[in-house]
Biopython code that builds the backbone (N, CA, C, O; Angstrom):
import numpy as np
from Bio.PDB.StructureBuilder import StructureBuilder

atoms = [
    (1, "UNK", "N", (-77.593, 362.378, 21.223)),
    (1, "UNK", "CA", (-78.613, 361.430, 20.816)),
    (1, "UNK", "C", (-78.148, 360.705, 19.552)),
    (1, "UNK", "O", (-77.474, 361.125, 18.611)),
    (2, "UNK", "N", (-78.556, 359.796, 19.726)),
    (2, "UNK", "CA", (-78.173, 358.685, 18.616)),
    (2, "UNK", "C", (-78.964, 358.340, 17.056)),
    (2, "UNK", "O", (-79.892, 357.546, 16.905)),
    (3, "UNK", "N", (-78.291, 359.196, 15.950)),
    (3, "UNK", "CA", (-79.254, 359.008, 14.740)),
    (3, "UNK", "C", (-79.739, 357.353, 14.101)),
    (3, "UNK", "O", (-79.402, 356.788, 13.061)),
    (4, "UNK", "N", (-80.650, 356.914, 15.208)),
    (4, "UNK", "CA", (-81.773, 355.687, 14.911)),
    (4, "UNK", "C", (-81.310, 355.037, 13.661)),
    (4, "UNK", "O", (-81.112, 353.823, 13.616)),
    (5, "UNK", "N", (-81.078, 356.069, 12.327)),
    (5, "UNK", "CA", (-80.897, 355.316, 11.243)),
    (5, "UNK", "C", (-79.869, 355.003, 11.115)),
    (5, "UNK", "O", (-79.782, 354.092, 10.292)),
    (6, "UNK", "N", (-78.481, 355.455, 11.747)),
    (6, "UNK", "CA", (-77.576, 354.808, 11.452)),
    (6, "UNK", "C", (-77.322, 353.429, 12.212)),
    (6, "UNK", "O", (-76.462, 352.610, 11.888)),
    (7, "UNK", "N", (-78.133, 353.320, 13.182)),
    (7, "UNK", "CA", (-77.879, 351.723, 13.835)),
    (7, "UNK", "C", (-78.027, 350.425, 12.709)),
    (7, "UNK", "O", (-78.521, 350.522, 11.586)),
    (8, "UNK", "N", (-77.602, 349.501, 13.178)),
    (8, "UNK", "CA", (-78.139, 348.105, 12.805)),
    (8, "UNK", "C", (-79.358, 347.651, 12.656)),
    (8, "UNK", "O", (-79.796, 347.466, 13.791)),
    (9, "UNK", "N", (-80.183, 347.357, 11.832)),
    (9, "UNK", "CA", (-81.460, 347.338, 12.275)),
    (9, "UNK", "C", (-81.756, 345.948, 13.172)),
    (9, "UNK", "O", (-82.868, 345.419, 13.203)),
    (10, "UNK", "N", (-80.867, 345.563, 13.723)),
    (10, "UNK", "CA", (-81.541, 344.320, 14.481)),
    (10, "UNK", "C", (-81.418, 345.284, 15.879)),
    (10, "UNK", "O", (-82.082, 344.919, 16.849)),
    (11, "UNK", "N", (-80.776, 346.222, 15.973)),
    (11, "UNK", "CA", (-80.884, 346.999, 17.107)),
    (11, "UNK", "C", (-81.648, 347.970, 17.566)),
    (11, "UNK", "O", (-81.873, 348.249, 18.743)),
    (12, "UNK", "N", (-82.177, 348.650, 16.287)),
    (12, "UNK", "CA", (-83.323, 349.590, 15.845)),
    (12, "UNK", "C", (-84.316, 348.491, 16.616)),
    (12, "UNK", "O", (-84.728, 348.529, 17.775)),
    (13, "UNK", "N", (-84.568, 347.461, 15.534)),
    (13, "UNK", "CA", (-85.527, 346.410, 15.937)),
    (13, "UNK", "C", (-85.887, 346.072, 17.104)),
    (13, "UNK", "O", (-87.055, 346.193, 17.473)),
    (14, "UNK", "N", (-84.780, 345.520, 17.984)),
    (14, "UNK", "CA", (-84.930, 344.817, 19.176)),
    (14, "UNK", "C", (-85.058, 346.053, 20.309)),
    (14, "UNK", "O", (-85.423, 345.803, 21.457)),
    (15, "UNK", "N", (-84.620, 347.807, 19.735)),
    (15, "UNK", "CA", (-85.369, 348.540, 20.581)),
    (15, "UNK", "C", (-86.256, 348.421, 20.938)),
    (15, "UNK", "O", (-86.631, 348.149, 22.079)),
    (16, "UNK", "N", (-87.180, 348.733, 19.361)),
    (16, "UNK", "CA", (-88.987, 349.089, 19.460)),
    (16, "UNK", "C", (-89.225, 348.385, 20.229)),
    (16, "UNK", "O", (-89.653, 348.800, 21.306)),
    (17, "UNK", "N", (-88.980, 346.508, 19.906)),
    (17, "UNK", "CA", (-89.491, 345.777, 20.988)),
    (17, "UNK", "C", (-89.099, 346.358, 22.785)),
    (17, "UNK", "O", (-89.886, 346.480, 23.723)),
    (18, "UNK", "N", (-88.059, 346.538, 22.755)),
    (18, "UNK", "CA", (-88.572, 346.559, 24.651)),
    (18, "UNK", "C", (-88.684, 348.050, 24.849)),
    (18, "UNK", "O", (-88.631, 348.414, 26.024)),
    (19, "UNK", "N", (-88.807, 348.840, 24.071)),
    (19, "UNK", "CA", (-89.670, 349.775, 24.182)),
    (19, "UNK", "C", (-91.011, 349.434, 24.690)),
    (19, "UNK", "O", (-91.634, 349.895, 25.646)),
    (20, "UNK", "N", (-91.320, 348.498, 23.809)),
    (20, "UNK", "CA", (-92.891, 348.220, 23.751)),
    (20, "UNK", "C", (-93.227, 347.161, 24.970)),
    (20, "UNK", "O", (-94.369, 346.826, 25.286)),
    (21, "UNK", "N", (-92.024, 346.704, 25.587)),
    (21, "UNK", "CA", (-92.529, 346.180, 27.010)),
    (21, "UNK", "C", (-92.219, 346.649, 27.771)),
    (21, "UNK", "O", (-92.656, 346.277, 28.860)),
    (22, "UNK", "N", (-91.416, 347.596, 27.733)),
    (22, "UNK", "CA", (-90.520, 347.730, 29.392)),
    (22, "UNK", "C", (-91.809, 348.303, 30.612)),
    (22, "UNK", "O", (-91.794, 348.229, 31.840)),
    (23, "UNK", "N", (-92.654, 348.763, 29.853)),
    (23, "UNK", "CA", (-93.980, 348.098, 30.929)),
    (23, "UNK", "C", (-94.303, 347.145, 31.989)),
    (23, "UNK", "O", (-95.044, 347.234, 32.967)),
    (24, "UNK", "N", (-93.664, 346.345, 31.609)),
    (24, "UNK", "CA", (-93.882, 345.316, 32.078)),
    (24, "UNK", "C", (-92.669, 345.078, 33.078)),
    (24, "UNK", "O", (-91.633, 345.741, 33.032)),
    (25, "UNK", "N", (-92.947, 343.922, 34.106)),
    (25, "UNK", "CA", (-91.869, 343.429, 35.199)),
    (25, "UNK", "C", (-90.307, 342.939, 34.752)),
    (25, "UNK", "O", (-90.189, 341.834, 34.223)),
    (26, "UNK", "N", (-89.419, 343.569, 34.921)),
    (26, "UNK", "CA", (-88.513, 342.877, 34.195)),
    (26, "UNK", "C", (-88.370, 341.951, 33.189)),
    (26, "UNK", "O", (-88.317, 342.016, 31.961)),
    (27, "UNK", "N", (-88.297, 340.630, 34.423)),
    (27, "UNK", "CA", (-88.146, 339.589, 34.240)),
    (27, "UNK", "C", (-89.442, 338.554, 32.923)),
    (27, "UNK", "O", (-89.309, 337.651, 32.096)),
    (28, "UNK", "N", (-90.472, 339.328, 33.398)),
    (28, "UNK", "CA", (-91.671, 339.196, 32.274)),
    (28, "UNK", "C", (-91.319, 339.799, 30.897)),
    (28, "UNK", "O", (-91.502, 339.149, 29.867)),
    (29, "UNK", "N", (-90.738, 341.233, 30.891)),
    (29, "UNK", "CA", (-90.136, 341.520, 29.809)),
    (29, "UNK", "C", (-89.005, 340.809, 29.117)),
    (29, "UNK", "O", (-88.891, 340.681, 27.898)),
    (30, "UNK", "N", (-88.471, 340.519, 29.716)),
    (30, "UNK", "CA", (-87.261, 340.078, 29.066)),
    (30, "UNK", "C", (-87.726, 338.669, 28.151)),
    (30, "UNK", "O", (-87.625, 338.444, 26.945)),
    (31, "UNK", "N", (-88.317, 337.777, 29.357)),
    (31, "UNK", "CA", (-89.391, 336.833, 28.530)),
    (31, "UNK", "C", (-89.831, 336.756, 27.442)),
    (31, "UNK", "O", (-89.447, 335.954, 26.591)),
    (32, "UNK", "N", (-90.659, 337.538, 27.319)),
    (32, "UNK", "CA", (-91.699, 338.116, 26.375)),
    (32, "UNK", "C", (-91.024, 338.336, 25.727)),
    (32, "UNK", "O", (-90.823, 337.346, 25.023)),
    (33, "UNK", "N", (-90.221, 339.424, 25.357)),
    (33, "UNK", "CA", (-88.754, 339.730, 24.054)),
    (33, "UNK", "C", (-88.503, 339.030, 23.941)),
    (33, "UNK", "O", (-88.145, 339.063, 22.764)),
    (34, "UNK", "N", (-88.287, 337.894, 24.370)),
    (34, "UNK", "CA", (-87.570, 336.306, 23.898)),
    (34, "UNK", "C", (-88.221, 335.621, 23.418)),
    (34, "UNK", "O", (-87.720, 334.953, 22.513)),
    (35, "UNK", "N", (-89.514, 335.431, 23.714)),
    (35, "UNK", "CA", (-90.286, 334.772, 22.989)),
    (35, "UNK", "C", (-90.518, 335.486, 21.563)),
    (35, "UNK", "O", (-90.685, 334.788, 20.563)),
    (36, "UNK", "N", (-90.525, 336.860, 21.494)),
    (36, "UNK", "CA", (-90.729, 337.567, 20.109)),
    (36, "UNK", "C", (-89.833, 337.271, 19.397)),
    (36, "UNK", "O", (-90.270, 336.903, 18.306)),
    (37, "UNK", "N", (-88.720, 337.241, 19.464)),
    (37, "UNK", "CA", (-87.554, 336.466, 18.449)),
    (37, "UNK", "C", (-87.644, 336.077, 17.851)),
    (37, "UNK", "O", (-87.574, 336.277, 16.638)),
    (38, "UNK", "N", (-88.071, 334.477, 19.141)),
    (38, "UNK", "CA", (-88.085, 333.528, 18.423)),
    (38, "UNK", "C", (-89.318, 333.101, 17.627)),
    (38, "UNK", "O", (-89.305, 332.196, 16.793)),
    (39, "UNK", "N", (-90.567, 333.960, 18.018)),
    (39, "UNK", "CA", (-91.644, 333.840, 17.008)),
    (39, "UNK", "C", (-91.278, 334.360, 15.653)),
    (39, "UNK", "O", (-90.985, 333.736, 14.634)),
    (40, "UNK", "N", (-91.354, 335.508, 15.852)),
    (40, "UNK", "CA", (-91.283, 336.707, 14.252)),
    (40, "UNK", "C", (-90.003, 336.966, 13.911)),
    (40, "UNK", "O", (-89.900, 337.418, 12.770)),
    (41, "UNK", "N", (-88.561, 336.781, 14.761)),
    (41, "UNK", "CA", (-87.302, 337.047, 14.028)),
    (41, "UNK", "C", (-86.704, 336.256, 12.889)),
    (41, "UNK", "O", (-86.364, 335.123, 13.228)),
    (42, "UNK", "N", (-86.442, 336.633, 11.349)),
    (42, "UNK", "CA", (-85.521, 335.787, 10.633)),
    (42, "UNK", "C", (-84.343, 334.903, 12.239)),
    (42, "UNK", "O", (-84.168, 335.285, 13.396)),
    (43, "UNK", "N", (-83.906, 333.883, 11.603)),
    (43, "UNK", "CA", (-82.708, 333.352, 12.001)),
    (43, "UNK", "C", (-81.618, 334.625, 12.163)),
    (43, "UNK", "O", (-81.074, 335.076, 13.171)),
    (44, "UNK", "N", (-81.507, 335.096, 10.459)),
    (44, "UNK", "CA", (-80.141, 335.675, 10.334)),
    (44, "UNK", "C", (-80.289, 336.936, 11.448)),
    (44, "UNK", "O", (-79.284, 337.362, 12.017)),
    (45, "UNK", "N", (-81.185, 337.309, 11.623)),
    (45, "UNK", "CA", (-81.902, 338.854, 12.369)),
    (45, "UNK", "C", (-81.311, 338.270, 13.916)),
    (45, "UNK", "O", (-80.527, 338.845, 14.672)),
    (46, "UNK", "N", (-81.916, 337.054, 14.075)),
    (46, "UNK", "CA", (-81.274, 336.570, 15.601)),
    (46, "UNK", "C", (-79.818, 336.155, 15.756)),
    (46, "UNK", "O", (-79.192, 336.282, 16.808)),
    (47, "UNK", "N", (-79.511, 335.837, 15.047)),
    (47, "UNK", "CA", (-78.081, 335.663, 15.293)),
    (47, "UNK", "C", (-76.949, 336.648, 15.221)),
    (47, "UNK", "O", (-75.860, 336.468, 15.767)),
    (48, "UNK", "N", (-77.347, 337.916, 14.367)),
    (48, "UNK", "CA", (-77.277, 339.221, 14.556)),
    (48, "UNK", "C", (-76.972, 339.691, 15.749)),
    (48, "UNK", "O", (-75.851, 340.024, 16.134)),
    (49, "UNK", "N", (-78.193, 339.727, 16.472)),
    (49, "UNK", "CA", (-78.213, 340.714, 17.789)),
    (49, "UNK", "C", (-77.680, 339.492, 19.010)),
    (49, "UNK", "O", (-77.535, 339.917, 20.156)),
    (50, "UNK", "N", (-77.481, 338.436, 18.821)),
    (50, "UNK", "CA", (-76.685, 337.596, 19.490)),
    (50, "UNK", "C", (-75.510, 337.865, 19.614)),
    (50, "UNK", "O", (-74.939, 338.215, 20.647)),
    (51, "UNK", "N", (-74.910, 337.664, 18.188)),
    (51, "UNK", "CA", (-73.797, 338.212, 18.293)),
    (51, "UNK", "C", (-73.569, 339.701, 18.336)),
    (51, "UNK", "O", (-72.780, 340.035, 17.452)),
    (52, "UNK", "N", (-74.072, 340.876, 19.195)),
    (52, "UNK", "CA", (-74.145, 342.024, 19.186)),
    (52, "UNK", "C", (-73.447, 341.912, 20.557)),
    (52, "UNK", "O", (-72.428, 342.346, 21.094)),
    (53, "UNK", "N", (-74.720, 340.946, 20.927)),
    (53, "UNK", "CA", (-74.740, 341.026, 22.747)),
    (53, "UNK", "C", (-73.211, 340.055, 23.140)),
    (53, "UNK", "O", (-72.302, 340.416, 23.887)),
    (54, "UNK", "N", (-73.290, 339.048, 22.541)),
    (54, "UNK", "CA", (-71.904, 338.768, 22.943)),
    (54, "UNK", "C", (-70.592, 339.476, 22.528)),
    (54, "UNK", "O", (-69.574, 339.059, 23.081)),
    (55, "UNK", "N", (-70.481, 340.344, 21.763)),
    (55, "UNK", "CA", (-69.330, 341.176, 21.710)),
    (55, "UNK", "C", (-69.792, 342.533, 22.360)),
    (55, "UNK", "O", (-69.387, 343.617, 21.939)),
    (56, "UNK", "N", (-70.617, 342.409, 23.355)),
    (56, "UNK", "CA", (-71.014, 343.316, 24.039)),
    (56, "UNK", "C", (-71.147, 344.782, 24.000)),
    (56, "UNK", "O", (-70.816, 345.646, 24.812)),
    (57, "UNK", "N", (-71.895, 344.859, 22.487)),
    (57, "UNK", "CA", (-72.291, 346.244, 21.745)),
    (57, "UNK", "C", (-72.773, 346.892, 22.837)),
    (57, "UNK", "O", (-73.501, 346.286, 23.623)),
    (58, "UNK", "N", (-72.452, 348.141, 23.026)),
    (58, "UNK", "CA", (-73.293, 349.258, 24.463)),
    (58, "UNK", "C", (-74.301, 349.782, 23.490)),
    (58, "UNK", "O", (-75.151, 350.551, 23.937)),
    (59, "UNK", "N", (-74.320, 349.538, 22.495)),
    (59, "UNK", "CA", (-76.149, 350.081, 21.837)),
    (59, "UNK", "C", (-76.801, 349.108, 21.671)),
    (59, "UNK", "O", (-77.774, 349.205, 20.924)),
    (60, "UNK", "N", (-76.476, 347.726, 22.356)),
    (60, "UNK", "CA", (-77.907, 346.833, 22.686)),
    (60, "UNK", "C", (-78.431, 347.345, 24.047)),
    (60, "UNK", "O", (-77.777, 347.575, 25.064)),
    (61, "UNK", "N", (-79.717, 347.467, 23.843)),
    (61, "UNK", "CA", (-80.800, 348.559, 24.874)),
    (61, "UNK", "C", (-79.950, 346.886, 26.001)),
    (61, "UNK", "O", (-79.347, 345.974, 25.437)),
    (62, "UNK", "N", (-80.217, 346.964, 27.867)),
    (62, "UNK", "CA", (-80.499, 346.299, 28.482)),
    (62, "UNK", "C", (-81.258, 345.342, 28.426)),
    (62, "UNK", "O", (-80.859, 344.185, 28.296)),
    (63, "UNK", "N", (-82.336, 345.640, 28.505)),
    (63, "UNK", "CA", (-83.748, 344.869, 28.445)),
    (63, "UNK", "C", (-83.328, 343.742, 26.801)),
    (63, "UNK", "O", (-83.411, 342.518, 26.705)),
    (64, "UNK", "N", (-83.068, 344.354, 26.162)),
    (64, "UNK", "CA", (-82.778, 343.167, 24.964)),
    (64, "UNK", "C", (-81.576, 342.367, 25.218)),
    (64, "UNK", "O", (-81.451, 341.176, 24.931)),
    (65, "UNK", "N", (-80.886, 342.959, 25.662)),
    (65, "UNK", "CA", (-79.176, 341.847, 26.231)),
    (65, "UNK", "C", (-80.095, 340.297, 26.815)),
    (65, "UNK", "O", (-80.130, 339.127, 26.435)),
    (66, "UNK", "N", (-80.902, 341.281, 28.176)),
    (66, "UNK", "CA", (-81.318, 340.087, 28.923)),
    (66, "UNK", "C", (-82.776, 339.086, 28.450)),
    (66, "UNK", "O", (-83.463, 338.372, 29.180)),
    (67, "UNK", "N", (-82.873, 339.276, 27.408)),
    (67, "UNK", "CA", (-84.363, 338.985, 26.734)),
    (67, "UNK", "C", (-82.875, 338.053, 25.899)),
    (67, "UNK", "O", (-82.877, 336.855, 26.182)),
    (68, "UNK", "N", (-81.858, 338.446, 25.084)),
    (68, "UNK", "CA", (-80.846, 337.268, 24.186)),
    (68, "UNK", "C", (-80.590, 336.140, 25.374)),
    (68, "UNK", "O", (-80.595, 334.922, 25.198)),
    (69, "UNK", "N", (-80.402, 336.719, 26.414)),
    (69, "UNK", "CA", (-79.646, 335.810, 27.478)),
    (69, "UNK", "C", (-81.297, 334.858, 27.520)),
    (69, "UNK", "O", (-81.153, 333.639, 27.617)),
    (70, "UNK", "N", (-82.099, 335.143, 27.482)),
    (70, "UNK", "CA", (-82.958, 334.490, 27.988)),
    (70, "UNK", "C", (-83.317, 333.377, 26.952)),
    (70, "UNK", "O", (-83.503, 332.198, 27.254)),
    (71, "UNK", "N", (-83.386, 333.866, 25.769)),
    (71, "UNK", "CA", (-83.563, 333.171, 24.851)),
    (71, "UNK", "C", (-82.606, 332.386, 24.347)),
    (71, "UNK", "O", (-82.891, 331.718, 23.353)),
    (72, "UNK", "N", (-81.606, 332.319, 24.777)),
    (72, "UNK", "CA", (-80.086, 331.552, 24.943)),
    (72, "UNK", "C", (-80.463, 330.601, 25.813)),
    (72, "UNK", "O", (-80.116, 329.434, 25.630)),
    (73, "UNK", "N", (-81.098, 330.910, 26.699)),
    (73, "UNK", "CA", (-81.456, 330.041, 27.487)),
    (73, "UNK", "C", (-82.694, 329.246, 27.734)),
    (73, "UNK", "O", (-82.979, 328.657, 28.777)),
    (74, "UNK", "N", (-83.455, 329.315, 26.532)),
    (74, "UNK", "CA", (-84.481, 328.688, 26.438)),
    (74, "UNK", "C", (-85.494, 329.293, 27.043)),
    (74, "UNK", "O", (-86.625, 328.806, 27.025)),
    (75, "UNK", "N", (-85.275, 330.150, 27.501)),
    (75, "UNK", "CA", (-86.454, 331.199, 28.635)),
    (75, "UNK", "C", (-87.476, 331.696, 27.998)),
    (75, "UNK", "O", (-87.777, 332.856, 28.279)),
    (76, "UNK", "N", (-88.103, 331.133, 27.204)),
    (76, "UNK", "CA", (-89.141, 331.282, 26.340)),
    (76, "UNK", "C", (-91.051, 331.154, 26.563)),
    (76, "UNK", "O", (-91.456, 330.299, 27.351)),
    (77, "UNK", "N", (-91.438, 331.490, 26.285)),
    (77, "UNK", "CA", (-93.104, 330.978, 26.235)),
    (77, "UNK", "C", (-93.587, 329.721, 24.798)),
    (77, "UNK", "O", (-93.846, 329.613, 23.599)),
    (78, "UNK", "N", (-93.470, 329.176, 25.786)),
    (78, "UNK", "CA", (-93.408, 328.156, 24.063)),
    (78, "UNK", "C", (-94.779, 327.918, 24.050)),
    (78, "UNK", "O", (-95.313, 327.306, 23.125)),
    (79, "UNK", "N", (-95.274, 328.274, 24.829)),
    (79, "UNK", "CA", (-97.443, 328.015, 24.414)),
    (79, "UNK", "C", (-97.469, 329.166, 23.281)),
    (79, "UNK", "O", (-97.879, 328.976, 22.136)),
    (80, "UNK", "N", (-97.041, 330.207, 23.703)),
    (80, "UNK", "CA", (-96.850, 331.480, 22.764)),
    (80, "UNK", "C", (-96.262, 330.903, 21.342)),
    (80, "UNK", "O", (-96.969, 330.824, 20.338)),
    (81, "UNK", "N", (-95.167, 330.591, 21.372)),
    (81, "UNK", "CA", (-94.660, 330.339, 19.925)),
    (81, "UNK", "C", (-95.393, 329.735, 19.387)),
    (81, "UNK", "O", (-95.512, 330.216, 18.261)),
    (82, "UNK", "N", (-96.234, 328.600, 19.562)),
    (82, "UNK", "CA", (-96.970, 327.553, 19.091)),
    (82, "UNK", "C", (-98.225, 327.806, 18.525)),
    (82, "UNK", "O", (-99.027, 327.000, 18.055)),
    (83, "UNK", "N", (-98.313, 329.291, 18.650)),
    (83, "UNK", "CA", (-99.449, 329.699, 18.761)),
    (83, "UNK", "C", (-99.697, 330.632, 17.187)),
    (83, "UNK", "O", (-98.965, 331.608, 17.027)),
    (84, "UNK", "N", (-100.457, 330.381, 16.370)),
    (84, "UNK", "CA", (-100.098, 330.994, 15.261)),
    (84, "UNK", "C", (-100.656, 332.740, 15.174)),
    (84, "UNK", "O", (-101.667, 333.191, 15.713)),
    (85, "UNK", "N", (-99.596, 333.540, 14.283)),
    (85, "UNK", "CA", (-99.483, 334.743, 14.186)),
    (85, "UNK", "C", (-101.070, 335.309, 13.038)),
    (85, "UNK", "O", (-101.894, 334.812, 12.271)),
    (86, "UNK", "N", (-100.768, 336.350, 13.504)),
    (86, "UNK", "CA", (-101.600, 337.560, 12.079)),
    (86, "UNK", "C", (-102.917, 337.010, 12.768)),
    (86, "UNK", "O", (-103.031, 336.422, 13.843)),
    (87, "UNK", "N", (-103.885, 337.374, 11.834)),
    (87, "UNK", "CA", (-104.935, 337.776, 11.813)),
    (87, "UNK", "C", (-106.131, 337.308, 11.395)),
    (87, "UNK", "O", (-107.140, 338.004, 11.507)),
]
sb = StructureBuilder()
sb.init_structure("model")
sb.init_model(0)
sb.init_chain("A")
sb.init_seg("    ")
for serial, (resi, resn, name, xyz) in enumerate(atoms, 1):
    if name == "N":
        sb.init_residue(resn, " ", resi, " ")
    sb.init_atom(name, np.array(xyz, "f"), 0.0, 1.0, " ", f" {name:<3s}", serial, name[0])
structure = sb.get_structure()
């Protein structure tokens, strides 16, 4: 098992997240993680785990590879982004 704290935290990070969906249908997940990014991620935080996934770190979870790919690809909810955060 892998001591959590020694990861990257954009990897820590982009766990919790599809932790917190993999509930959901794939392809909806992966979405959804993409849209979280690009809502609540610093830049530097995204370009991070971008470049994780393209030098093809094996401790980026799946579900987040294809949530970067997606968001690489514009595969986003942009009603969502637009949509303001908190409370």
């Amino acid at each position: 098992m892998t001591d959590r704290s020694a990861l990257p935290p954009e990897i820590r990070m982009g766990d919790d997240v599809s932790r917190a969906m993999a509930h959901l249908p794939r392809d909806e997940a992966s979405e959804q993680i993409a849209t979280h990014l690009r809502k609540f991620w610093e830049p530097r935080m995204r370009e991070a785990i971008i470049q994780r996934v393209r030098e093809g770190d094996d401790r980026v979870n799946p579900l987040l590879t294809s949530a970067v790919h997606d968001y690489l690809d514009g595969d986003i909810d942009r009603e969502e982004v637009s949509e303001p955060s908190g409370g």
